[in-house]
N, CA, C and O atoms as a MOPAC input file, in Angstrom:
PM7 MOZYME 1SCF
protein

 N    -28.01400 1   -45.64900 1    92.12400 1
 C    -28.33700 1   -46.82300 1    92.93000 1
 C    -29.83800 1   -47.04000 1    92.93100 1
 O    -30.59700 1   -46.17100 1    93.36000 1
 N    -30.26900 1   -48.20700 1    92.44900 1
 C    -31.65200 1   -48.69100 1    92.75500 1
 C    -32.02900 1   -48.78700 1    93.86500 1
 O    -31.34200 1   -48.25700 1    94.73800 1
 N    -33.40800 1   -49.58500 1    94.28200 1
 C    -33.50100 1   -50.11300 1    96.06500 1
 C    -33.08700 1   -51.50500 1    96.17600 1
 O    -33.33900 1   -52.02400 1    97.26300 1
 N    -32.42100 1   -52.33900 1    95.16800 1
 C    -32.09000 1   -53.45000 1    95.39800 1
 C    -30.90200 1   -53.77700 1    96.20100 1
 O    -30.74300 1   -54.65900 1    97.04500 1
 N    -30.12600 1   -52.90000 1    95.76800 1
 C    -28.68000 1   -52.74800 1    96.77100 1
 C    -28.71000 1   -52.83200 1    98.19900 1
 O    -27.92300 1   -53.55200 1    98.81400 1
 N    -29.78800 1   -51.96300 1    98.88600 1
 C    -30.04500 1   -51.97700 1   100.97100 1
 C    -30.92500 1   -53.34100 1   100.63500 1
 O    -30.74000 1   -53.99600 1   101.66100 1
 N    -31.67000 1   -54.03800 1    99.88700 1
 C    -32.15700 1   -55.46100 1   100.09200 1
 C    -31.47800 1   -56.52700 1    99.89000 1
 O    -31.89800 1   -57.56700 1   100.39800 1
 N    -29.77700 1   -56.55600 1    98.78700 1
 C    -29.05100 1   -57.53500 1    98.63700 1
 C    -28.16700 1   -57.46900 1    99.93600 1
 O    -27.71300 1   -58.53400 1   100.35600 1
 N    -27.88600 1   -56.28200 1   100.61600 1
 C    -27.32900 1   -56.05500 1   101.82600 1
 C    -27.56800 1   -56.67900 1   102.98100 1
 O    -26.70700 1   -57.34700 1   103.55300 1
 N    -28.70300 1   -56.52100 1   103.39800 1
 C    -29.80900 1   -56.88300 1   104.30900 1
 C    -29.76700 1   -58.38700 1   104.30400 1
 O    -29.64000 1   -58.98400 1   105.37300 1
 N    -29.88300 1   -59.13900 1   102.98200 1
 C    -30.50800 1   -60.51700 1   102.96300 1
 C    -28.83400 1   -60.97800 1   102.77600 1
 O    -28.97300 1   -62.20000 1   102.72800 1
 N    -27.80800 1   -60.80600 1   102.68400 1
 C    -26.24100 1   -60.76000 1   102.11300 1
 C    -26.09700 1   -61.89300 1   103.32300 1
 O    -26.02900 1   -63.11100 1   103.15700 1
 N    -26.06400 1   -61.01800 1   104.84700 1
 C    -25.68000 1   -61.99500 1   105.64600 1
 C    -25.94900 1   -63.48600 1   105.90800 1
 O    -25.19400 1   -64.43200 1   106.13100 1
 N    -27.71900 1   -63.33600 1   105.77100 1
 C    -28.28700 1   -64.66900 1   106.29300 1
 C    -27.75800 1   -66.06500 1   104.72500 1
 O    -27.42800 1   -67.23900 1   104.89300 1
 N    -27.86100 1   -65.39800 1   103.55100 1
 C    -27.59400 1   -65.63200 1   102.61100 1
 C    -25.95600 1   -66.63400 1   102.65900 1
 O    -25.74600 1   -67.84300 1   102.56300 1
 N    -24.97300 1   -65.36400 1   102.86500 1
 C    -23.68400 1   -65.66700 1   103.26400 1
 C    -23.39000 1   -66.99200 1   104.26200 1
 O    -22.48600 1   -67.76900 1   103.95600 1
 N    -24.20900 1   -67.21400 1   105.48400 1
 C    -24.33300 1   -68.09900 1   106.70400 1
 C    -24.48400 1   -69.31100 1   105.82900 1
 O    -23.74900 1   -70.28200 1   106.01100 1
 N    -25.64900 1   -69.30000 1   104.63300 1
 C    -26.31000 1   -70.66100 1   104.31500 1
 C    -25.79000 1   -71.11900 1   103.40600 1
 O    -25.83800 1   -72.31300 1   103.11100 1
 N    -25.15800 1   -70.19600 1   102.75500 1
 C    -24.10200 1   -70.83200 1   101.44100 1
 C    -22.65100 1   -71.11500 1   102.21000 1
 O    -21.92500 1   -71.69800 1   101.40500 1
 N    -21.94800 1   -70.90400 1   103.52000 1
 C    -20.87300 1   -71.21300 1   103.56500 1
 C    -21.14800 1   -72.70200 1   104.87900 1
 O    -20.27300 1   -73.44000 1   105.33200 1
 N    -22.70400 1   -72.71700 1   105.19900 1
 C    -22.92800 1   -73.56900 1   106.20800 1
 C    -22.73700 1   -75.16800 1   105.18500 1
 O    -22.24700 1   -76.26400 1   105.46100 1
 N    -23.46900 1   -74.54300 1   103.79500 1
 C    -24.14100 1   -75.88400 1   103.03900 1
 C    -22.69700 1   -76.14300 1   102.35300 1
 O    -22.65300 1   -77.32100 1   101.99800 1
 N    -21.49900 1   -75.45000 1   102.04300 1
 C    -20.32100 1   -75.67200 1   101.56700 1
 C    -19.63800 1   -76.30800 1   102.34700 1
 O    -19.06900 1   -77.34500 1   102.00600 1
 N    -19.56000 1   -75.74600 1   103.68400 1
 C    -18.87500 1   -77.08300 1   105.12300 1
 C    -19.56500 1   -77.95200 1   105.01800 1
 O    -18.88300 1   -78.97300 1   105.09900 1
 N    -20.95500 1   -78.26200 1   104.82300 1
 C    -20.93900 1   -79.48000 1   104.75200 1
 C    -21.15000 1   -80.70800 1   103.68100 1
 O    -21.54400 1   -81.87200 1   103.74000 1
 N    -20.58400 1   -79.64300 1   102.48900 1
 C    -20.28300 1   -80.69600 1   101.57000 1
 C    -18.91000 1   -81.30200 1   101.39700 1
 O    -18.59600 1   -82.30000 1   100.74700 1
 N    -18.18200 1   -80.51400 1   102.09300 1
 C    -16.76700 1   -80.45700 1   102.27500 1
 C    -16.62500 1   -81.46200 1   103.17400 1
 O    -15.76700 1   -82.31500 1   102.95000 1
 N    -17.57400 1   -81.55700 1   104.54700 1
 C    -16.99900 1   -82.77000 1   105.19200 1
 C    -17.33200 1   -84.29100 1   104.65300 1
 O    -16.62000 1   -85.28600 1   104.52300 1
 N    -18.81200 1   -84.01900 1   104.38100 1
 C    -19.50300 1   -85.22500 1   103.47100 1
 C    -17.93200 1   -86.16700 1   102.15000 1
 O    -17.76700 1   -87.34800 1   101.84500 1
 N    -17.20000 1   -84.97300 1   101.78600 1
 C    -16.26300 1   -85.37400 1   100.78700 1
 C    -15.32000 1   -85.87400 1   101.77700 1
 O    -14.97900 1   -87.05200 1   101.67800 1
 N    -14.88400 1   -85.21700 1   102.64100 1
 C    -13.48400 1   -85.75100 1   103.06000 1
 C    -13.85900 1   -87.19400 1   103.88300 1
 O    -13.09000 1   -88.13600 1   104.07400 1
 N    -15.19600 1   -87.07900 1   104.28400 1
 C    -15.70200 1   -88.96200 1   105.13500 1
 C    -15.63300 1   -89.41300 1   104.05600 1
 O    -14.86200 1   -90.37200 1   104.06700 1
 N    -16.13200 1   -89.18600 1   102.89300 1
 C    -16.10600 1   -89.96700 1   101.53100 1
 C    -14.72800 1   -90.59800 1   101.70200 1
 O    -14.65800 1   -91.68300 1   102.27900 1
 N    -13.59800 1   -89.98700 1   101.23500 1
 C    -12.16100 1   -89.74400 1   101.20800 1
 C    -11.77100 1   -90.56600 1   102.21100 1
 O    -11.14300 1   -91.54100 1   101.79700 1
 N    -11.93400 1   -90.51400 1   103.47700 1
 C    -11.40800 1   -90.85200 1   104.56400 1
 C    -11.89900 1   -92.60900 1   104.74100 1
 O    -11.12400 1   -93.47700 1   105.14100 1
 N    -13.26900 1   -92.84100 1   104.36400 1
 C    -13.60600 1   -94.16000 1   104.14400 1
 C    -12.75600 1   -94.95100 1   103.15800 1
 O    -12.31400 1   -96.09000 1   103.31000 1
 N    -12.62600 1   -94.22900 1   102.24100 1
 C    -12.32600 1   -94.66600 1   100.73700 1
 C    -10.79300 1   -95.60200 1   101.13900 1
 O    -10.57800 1   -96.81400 1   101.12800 1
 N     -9.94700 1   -94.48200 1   101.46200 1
 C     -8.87600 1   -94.60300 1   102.07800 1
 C     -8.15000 1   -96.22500 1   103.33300 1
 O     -7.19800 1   -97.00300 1   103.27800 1
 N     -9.43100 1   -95.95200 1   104.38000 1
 C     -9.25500 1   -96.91800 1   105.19500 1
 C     -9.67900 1   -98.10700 1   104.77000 1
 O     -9.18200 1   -99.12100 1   105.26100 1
 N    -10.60200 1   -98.18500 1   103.85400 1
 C    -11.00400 1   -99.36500 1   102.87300 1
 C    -10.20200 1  -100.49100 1   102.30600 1
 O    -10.33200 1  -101.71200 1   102.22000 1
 N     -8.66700 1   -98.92500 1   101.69100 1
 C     -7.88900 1   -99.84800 1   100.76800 1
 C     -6.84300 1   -99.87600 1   101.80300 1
 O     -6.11900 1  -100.86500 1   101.68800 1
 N     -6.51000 1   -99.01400 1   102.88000 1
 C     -5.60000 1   -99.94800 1   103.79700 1
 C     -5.85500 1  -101.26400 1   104.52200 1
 O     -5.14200 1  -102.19100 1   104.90500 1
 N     -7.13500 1  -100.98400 1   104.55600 1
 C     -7.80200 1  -102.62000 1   105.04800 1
 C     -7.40600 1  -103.59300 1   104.03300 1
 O     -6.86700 1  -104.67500 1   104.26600 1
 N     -7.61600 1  -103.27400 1   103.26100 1
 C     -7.23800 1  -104.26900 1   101.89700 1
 C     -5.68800 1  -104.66200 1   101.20600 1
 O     -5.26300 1  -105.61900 1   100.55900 1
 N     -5.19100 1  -103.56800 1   101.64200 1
 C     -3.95500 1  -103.99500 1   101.12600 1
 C     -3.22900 1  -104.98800 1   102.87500 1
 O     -2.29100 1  -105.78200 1   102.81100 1
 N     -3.73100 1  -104.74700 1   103.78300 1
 C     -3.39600 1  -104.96500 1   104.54300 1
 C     -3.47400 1  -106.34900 1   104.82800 1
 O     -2.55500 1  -107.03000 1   105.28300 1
 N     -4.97800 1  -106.85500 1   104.44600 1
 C     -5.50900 1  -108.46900 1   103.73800 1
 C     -4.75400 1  -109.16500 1   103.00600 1
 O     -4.51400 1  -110.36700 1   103.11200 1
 N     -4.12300 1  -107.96600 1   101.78000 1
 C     -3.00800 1  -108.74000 1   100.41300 1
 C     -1.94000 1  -108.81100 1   101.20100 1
 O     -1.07400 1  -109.41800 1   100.57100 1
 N     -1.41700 1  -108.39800 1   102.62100 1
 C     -0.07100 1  -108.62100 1   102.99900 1
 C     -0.30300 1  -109.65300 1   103.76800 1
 O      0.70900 1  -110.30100 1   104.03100 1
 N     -1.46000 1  -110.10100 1   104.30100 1
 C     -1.42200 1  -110.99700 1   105.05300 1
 C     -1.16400 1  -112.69600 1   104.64600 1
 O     -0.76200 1  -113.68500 1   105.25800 1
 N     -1.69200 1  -112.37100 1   103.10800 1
 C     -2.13100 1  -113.40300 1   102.25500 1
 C     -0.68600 1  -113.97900 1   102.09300 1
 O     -0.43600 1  -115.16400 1   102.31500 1
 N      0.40100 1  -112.91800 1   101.62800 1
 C      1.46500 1  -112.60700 1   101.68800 1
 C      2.06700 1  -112.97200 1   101.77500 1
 O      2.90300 1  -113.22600 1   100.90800 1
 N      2.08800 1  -113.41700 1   103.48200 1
 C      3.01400 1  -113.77400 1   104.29500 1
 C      2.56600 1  -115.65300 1   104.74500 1
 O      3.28200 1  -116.53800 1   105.21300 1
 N      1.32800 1  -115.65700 1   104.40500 1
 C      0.83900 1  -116.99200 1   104.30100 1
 C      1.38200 1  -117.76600 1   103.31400 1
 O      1.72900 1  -118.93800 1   103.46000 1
 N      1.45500 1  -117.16600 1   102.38000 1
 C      1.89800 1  -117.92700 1   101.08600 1
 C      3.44000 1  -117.99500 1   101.36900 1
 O      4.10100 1  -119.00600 1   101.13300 1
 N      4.02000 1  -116.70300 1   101.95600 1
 C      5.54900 1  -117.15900 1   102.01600 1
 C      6.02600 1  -118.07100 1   103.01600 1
 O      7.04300 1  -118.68900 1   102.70000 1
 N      5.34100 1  -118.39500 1   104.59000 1
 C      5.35200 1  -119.06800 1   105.19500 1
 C      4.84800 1  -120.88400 1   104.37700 1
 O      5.54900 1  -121.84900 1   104.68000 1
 N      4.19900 1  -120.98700 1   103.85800 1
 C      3.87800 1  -122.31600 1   103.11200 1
 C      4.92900 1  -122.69700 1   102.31900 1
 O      5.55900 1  -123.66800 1   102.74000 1
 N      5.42800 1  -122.03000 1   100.91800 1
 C      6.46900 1  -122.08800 1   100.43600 1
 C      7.48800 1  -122.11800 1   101.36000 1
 O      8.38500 1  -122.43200 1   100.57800 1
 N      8.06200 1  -122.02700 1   102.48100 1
 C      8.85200 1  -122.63100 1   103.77800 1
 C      8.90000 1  -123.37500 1   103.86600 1
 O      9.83600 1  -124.15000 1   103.67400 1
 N      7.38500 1  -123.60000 1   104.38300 1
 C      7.20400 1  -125.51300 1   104.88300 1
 C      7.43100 1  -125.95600 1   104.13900 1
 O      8.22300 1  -126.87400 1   104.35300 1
 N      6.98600 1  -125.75600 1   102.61900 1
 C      7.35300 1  -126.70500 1   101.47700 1
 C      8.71300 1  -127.26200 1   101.16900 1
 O      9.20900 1  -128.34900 1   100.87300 1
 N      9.12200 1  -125.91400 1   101.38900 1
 C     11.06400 1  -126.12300 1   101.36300 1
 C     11.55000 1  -127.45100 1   102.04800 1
 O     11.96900 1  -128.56700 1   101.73900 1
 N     11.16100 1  -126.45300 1   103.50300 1
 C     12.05100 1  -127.37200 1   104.56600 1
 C     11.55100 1  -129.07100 1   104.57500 1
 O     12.15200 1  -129.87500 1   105.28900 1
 N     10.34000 1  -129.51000 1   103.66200 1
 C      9.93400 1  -130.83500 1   103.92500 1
 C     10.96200 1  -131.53900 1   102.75900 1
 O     11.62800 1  -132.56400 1   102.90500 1
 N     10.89900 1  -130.88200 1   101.85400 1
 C     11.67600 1  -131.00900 1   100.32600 1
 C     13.87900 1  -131.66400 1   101.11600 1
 O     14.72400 1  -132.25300 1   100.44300 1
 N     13.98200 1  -131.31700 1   102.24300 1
 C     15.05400 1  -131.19400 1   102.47800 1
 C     16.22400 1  -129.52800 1   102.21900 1
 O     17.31100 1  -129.20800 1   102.70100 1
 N     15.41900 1  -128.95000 1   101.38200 1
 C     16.04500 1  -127.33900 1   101.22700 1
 C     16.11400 1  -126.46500 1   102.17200 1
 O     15.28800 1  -126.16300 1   103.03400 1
 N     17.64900 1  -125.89100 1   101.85700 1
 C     17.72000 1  -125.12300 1   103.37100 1
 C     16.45400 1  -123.20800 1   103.14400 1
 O     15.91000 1  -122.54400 1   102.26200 1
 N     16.60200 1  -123.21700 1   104.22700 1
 C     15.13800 1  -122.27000 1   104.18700 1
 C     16.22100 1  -120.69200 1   103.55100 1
 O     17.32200 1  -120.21700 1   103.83000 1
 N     15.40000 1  -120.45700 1   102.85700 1
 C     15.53100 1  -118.86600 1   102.06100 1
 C     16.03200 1  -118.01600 1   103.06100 1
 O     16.73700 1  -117.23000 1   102.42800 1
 N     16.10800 1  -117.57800 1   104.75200 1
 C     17.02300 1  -116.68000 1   105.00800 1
 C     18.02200 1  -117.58800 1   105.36200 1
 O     19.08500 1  -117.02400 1   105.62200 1
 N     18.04000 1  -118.72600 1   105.45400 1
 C     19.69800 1  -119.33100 1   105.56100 1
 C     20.65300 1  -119.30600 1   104.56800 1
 O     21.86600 1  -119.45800 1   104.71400 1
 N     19.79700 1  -119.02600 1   103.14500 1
 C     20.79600 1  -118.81800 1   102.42500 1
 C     21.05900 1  -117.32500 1   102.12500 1
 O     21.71000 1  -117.54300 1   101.10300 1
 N     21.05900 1  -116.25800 1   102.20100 1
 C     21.02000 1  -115.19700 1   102.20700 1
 C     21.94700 1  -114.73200 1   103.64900 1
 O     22.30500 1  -113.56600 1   103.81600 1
 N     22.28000 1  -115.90800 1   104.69600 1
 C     23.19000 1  -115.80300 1   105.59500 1
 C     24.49200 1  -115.80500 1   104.96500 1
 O     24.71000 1  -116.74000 1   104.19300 1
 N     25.90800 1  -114.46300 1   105.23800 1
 C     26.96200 1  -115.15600 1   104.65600 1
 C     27.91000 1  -116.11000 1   105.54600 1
 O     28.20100 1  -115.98000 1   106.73500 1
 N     28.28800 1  -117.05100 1   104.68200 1
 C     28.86000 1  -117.96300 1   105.32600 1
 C     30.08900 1  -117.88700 1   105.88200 1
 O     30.81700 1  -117.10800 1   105.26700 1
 N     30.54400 1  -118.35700 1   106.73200 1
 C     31.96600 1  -117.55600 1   107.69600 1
 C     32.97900 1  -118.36300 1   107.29000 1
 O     33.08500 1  -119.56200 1   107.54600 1
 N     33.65600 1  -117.75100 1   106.71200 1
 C     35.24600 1  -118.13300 1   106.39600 1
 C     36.37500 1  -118.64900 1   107.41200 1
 O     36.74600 1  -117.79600 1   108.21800 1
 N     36.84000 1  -119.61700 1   107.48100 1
 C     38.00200 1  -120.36000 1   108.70600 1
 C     39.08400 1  -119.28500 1   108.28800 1
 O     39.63800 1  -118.89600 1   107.26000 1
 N     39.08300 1  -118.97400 1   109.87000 1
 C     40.08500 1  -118.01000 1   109.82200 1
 C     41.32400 1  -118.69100 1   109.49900 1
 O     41.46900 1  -119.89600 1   109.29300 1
 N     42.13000 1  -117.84500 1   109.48100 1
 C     43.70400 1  -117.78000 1   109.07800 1
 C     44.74200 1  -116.94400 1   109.95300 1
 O     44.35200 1  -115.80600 1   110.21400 1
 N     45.85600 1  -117.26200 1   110.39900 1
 C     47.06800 1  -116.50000 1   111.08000 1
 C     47.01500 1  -114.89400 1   110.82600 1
 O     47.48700 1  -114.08400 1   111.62400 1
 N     46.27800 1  -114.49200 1   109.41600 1
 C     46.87600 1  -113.20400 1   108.96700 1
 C     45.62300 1  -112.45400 1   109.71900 1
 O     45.77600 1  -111.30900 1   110.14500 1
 N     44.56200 1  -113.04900 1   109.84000 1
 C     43.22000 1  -112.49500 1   110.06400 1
 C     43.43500 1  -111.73600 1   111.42400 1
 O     43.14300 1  -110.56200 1   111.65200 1
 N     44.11400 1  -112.82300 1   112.44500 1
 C     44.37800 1  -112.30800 1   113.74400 1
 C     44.97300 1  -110.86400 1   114.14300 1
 O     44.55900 1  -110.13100 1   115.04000 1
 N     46.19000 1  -110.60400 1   113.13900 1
 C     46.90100 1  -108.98500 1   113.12400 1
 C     46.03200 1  -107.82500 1   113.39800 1
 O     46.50100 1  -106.68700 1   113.39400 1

């Protein structure tokens, strides 16, 4: 054993503190990265749904001015006149 070993010892801890202090905080720096990044594109996709629903509401109005019955009325099923046998 040299004398470097009781000096890598010695300096190990403070050493240890500053390399796992400067690693937390590159770690959080990444995950705000991440975490921005994230809420960014839910903001955004959240914009494209809104757009969405604008456009599908217009194409409505358009319908219903046209005289066309509106898209969930037809997707309603239509009720069949009952019959004697239906009643049993």
């Amino acid at each position: 054993m040299d004398g470097r070993d009781t000096d890598d010892q010695k300096q190990s801890p403070a050493d240890m503190t500053v390399f796992v202090q400067n690693l937390l905080q590159q770690m959080q720096s990444r995950f705000q990265t991440m975490s921005d990044s994230i809420i960014s594109k839910i903001d955004e996709m959240g914009s494209r749904i809104d757009e969405l629903e604008q456009s599908i509401n217009e194409l409505r109005t358009e319908m219903g001015q046209e005289g066309s019955p509106s898209p969930s009325a037809a997707l309603k099923p239509k009720e069949e006149p009952r019959t004697a046998d239906d009643s049993a």
